[in-house]
MIDOSE-1310 file (N, C-alpha, C; in nm, 2 decimals, decimal comma, always signed):
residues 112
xxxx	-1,28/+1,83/+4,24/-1,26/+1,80/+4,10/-1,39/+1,79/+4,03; -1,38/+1,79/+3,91/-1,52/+1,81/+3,81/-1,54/+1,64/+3,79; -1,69/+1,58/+3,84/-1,74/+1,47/+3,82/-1,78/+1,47/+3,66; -1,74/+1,34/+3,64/-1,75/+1,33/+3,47/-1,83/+1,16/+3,46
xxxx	-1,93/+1,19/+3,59/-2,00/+1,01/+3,58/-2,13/+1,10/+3,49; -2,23/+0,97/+3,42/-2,31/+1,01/+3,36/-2,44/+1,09/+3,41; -2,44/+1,02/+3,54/-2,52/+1,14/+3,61/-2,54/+1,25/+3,66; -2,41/+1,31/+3,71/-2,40/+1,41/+3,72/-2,38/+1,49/+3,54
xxxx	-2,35/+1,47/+3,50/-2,37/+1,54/+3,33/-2,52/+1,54/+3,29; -2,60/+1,41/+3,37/-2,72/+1,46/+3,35/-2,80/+1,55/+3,44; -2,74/+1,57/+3,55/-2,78/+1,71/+3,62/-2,71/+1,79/+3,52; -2,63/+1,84/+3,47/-2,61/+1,94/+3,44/-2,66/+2,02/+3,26
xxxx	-2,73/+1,89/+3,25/-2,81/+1,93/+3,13/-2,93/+1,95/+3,19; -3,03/+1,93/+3,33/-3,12/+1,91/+3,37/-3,20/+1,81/+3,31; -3,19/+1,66/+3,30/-3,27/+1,58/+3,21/-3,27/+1,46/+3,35; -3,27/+1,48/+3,40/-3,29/+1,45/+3,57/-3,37/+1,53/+3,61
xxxx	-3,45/+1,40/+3,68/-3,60/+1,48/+3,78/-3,51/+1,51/+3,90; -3,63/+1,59/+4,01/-3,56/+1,60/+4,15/-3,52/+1,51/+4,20; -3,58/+1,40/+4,20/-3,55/+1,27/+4,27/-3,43/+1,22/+4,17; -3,38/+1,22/+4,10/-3,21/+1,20/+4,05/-3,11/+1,29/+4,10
xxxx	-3,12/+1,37/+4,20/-3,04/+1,42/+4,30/-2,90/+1,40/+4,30; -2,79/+1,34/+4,28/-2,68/+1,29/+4,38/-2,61/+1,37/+4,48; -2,61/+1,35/+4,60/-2,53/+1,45/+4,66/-2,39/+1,41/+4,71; -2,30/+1,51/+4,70/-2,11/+1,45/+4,76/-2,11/+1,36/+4,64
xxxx	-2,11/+1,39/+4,51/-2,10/+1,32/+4,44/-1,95/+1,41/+4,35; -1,82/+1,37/+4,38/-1,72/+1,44/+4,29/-1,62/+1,37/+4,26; -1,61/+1,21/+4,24/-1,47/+1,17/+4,20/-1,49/+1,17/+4,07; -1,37/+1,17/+4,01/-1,32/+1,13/+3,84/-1,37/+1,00/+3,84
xxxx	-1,44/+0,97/+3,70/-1,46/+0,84/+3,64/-1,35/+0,79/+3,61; -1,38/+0,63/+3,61/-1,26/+0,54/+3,62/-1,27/+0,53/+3,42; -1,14/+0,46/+3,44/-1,13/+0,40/+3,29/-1,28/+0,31/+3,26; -1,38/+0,35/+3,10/-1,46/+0,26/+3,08/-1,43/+0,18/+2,99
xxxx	-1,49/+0,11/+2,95/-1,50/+0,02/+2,84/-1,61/+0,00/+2,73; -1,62/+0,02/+2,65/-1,68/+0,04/+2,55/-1,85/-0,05/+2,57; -1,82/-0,17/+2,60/-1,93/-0,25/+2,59/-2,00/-0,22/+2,72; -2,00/-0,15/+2,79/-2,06/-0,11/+2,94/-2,11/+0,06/+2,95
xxxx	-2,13/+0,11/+2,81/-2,16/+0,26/+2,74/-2,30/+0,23/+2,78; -2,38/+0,31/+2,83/-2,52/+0,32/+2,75/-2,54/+0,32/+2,56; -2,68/+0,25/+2,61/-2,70/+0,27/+2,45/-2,68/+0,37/+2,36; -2,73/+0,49/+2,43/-2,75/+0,64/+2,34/-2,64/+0,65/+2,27
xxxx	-2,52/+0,62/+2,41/-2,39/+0,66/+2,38/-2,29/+0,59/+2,30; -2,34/+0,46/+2,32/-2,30/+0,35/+2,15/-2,37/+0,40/+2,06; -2,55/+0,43/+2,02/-2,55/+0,49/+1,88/-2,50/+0,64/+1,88; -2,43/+0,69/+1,96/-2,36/+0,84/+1,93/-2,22/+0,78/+1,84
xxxx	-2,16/+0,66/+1,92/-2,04/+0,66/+1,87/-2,06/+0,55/+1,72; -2,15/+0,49/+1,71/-2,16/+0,40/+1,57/-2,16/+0,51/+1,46; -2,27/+0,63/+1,51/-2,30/+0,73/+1,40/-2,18/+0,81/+1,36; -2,10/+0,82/+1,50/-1,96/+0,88/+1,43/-1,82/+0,79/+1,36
xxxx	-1,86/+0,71/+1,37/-1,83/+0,56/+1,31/-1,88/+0,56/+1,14; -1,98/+0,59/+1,13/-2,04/+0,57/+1,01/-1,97/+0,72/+0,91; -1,98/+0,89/+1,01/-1,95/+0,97/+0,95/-1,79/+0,96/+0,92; -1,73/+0,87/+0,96/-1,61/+0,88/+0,92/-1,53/+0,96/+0,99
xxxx	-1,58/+0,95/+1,12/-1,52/+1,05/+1,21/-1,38/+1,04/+1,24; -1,31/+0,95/+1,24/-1,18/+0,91/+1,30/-1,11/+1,01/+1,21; -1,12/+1,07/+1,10/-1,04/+1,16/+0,99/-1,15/+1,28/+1,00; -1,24/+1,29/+1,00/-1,33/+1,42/+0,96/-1,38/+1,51/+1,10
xxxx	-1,38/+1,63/+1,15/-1,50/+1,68/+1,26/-1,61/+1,67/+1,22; -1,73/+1,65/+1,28/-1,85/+1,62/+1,23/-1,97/+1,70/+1,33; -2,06/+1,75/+1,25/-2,14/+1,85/+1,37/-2,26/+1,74/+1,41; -2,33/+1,88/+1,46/-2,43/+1,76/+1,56/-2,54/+1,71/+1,51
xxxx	-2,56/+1,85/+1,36/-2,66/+1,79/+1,27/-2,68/+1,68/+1,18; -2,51/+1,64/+1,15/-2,45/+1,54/+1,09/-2,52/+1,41/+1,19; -2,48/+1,40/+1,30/-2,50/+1,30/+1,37/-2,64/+1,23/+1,39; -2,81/+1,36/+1,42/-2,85/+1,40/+1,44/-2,91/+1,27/+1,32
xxxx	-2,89/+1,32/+1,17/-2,97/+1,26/+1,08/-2,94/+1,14/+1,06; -2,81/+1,07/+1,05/-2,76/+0,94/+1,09/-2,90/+0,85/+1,23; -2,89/+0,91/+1,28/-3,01/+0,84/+1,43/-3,15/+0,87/+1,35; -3,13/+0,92/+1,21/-3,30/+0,96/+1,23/-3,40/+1,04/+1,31
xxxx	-3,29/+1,17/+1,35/-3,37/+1,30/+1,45/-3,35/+1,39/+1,34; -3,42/+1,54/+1,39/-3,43/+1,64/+1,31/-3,31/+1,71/+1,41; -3,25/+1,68/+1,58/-3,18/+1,73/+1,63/-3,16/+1,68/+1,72; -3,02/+1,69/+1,79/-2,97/+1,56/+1,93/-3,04/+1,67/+2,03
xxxx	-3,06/+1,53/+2,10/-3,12/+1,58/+2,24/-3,07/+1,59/+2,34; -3,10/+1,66/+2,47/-3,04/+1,67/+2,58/-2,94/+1,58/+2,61; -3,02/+1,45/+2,61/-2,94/+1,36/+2,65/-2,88/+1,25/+2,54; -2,89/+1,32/+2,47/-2,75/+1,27/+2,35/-2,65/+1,40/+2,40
xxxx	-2,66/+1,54/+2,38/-2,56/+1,62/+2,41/-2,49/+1,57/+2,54; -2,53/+1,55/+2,67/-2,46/+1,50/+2,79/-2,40/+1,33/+2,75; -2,46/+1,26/+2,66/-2,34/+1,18/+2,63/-2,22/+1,20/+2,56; -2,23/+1,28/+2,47/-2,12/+1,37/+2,40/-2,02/+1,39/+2,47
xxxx	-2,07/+1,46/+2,58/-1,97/+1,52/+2,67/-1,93/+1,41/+2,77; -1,98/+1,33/+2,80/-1,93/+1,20/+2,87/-1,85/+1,10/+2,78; -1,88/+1,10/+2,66/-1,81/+1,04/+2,59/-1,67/+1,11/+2,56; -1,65/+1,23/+2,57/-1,49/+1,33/+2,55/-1,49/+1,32/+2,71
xxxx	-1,50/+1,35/+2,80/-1,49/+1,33/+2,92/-1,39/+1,17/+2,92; -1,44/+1,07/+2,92/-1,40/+0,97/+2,96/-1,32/+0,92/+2,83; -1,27/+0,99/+2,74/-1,13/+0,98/+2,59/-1,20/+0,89/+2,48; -1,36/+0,86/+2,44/-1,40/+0,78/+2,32/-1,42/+0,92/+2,22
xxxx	-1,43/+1,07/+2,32/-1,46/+1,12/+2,12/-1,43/+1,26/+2,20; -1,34/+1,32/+2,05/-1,26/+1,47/+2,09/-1,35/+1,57/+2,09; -1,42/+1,69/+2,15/-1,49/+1,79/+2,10/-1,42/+1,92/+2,04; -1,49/+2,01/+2,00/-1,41/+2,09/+1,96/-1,53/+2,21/+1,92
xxxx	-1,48/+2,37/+1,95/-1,58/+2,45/+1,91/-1,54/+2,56/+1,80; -1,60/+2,57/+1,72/-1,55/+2,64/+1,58/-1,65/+2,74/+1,58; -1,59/+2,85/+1,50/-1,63/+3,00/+1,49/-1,72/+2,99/+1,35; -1,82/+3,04/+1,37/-1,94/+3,08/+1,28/-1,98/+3,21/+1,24
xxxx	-2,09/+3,24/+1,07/-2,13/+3,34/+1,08/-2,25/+3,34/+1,16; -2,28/+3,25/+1,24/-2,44/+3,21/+1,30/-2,47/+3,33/+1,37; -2,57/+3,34/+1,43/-2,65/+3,47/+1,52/-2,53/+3,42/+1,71; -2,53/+3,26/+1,72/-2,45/+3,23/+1,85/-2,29/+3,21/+1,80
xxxx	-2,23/+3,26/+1,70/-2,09/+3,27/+1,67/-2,03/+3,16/+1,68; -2,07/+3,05/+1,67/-2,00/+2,95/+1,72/-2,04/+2,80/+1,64; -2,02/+2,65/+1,66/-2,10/+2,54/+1,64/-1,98/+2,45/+1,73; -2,08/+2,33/+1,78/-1,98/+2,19/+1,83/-1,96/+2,15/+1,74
xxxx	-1,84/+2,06/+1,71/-1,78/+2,01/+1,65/-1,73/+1,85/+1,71; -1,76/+1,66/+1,64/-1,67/+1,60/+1,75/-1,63/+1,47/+1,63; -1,50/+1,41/+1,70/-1,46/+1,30/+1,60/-1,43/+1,23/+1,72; -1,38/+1,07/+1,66/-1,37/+0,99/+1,75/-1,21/+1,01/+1,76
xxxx	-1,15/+0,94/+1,85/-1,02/+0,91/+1,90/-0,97/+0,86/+1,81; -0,87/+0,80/+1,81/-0,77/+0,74/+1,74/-0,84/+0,61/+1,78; -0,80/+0,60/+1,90/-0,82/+0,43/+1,98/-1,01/+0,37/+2,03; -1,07/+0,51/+1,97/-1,24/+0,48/+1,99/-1,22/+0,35/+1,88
């Protein structure tokens, strides 16, 4: 099955040295709890909190300027994904005139 712990997401963004390795590393993450998030991934979810995400999709630029970056990083993207992974926030990919046809798109849950 597809491992959805945070480290393995951070292998798969490469934002792990060699020595962050895990190997035989494939169960499903258990139910989390909000107050046991990494930080990154509480100010991912406050900023979609603030964008009014529970009603609106919100891109990553949106989020991005909320934190005070000019763009999310690695490892804001792999919390994204750990955060829809584990049910605090829905993703979604929408069609563009961009040169990569595409953009992310994410809101919170109902119950984030």
């Amino acid at each position: 099955g597809f491992c959805a712990c945070f480290s393995c997401i951070q292998l798969k963004y490469g934002i792990l040295g060699e020595n962050g390795i895990l190997k035989g590393h494939n169960m499903l993450m258990p139910a989390v709890e909000r107050d046991s998030l990494p930080e990154g991934a509480v100010k991912l979810l406050n900023a979609l909190a603030e964008l009014n995400a529970h009603e609106t999709w919100v891109q990553r630029a949106e989020m991005a300027k909320i934190l005070g970056k000019a763009r999310l990083t690695a490892g804001d993207m792999a919390y994204l994904e750990m955060l829809d992974v584990i049910g605090f926030v829905e993703t979604r990919q929408e069609d563009t005139n961009t040169p990569m046809g595409y953009k992310w798109v994410y809101r919170l849950r109902e119950d984030s």
